[in-house]
C-alpha positions as CSV (number, residue, x, y, z in Angstrom):
1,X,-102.3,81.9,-13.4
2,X,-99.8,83.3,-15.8
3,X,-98.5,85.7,-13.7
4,X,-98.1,83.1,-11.1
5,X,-95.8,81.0,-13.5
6,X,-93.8,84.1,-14.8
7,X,-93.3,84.6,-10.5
8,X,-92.1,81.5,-10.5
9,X,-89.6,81.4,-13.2
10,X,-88.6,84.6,-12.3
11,X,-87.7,83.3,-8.9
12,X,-86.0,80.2,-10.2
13,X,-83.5,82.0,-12.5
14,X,-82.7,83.7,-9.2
15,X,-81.7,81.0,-7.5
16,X,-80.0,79.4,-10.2
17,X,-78.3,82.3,-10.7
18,X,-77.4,82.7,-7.0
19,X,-76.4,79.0,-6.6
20,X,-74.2,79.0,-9.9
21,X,-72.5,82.1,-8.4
22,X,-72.0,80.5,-5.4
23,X,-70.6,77.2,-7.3
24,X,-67.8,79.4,-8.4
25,X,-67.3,80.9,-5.8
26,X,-66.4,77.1,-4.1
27,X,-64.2,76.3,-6.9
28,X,-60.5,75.5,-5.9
29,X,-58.0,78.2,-6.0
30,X,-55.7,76.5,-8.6
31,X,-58.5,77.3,-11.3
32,X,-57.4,81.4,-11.2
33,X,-54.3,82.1,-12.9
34,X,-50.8,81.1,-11.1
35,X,-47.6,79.7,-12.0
36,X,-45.3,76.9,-12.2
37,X,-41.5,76.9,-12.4
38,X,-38.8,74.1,-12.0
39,X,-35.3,74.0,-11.7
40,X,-33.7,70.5,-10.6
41,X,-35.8,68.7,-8.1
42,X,-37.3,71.8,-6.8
43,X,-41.0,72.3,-8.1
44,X,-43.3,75.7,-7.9
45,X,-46.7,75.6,-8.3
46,X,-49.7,77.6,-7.8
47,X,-48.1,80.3,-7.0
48,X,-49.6,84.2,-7.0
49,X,-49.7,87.6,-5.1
50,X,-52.5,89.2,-3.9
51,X,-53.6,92.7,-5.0
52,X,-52.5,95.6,-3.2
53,X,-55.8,97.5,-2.3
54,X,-54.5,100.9,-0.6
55,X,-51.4,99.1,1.2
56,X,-47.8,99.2,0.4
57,X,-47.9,95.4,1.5
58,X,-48.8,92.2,-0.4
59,X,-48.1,88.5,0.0
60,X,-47.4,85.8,-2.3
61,X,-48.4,82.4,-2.1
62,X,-47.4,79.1,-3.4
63,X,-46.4,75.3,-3.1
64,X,-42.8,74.3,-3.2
65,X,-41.8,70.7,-4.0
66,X,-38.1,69.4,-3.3
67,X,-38.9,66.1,-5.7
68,X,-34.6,65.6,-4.9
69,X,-33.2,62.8,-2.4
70,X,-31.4,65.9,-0.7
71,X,-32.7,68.4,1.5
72,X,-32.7,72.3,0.3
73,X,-33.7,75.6,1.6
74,X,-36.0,78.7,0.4
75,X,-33.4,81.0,1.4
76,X,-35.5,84.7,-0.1
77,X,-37.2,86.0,-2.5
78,X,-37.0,89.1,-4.7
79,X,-38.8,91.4,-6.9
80,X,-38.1,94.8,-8.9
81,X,-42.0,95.6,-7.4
82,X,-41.1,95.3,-4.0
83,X,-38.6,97.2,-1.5
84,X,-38.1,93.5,0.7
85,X,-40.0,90.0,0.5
86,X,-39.9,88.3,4.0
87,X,-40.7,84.9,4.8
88,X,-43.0,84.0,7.6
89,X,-44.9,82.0,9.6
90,X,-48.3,82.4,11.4
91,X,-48.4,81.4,14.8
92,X,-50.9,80.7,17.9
93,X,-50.2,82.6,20.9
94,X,-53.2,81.3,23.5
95,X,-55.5,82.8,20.5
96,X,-53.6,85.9,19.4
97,X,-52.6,85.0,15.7
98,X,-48.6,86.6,15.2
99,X,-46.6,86.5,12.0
100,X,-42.4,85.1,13.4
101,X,-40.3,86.7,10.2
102,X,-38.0,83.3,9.5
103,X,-34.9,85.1,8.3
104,X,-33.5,81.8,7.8
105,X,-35.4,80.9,5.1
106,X,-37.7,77.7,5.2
107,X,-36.3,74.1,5.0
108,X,-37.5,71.6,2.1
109,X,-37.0,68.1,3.4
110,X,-36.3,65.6,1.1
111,X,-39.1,64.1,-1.4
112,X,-41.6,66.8,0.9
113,X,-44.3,69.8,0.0
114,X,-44.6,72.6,1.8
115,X,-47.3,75.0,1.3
116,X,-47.1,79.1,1.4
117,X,-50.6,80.0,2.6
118,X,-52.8,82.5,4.1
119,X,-52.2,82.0,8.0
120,X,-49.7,79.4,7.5
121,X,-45.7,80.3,5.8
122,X,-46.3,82.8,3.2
123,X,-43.8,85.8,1.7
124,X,-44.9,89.5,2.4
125,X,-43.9,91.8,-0.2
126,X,-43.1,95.1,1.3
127,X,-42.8,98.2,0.2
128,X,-44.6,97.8,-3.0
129,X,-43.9,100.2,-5.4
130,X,-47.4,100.5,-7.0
131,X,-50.7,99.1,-7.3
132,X,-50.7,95.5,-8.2
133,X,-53.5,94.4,-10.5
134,X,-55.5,91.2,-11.0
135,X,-54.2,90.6,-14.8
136,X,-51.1,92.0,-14.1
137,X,-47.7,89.8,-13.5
138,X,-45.0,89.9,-11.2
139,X,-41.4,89.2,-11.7
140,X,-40.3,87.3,-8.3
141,X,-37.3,85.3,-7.9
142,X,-36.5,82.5,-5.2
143,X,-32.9,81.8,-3.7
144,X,-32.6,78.9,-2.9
145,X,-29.2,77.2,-0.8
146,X,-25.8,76.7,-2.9
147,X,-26.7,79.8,-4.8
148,X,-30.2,78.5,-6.9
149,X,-32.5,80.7,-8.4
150,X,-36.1,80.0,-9.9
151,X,-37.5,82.9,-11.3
152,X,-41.1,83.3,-11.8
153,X,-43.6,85.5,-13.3
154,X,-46.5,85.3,-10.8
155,X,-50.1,86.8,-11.3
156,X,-51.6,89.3,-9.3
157,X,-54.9,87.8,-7.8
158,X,-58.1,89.5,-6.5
159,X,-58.0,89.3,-2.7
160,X,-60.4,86.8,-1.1
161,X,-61.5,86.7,2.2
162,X,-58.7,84.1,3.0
163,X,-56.3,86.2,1.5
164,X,-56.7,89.5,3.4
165,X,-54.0,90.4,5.9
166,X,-54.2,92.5,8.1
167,X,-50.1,94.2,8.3
């Protein structure tokens, strides 16, 4: 009977083990490292960039806030790691996902969010010089209209499965 028990409890630290892995793995982004920045009415949170795994290409992610009764613009950004960040957006083409570069930059409405994210508006880092490591930090800087610049040093992140691009 014993062994039945010991079976048991052998089993059940499996599970719990299991579900507690699987509890982390559900928790929301924001509890990995990122960072926050301000400068005026303009807000930057959560941001990171994602490792590099054999690719001379990462992105970086983020949430901008224009807290300001004016309207503003993410005009680039820029990084010593990086040959070129470009800013774009993921669109549907009857199914067929497509990055559109937005050379323009992105508008920030008055009092609004926006959100860089995986298959959304995010900045690709290009020509990376180097492998970026979880751990490691990243000097970026965003230019923003009339000449404003926030700069950050952003986190390098693990890939997850939401993460992973594919350019």
């Amino acid at each position: 009977m014993n062994r039945h028990i010991c079976k048991a409890t052998s089993k059940s630290k499996v599970i719990s083990v299991l579900l507690a892995g699987l509890l982390i793995g559900c928790l929301p982004e924001q509890t990995a490292p990122t960072a926050s920045g301000r400068m005026g009415s303009i807000v930057v949170r959560y941001a990171y960039v994602t490792q590099n795994i054999g690719s001379d290409t990462s992105a970086a992610y983020m949430q901008i806030e224009n807290a300001g009764d004016v309207a503003d613009r993410l005009l680039s950004l820029s990084s010593p790691v990086a040959g070129s960040i470009t800013l774009h957006d993921t669109i549907n083409n009857g199914g067929l996902m497509s990055m559109l570069p937005l050379p323009d930059g992105i508008p920030l409405p008055p009092n609004s969010t926006i959100e860089l994210k995986t298959a959304g508006l995010h900045a690709m880092l290009e020509q990376v010089k180097g492998p970026l490591k979880p751990g490691e930090t990243v000097p970026i800087a965003l230019r923003f209209s009339a000449g404003k610049v926030l700069e950050l040093a952003v986190p390098v992140r693990a890939p997850t499965s939401e993460s992973v691009h594919s350019h």
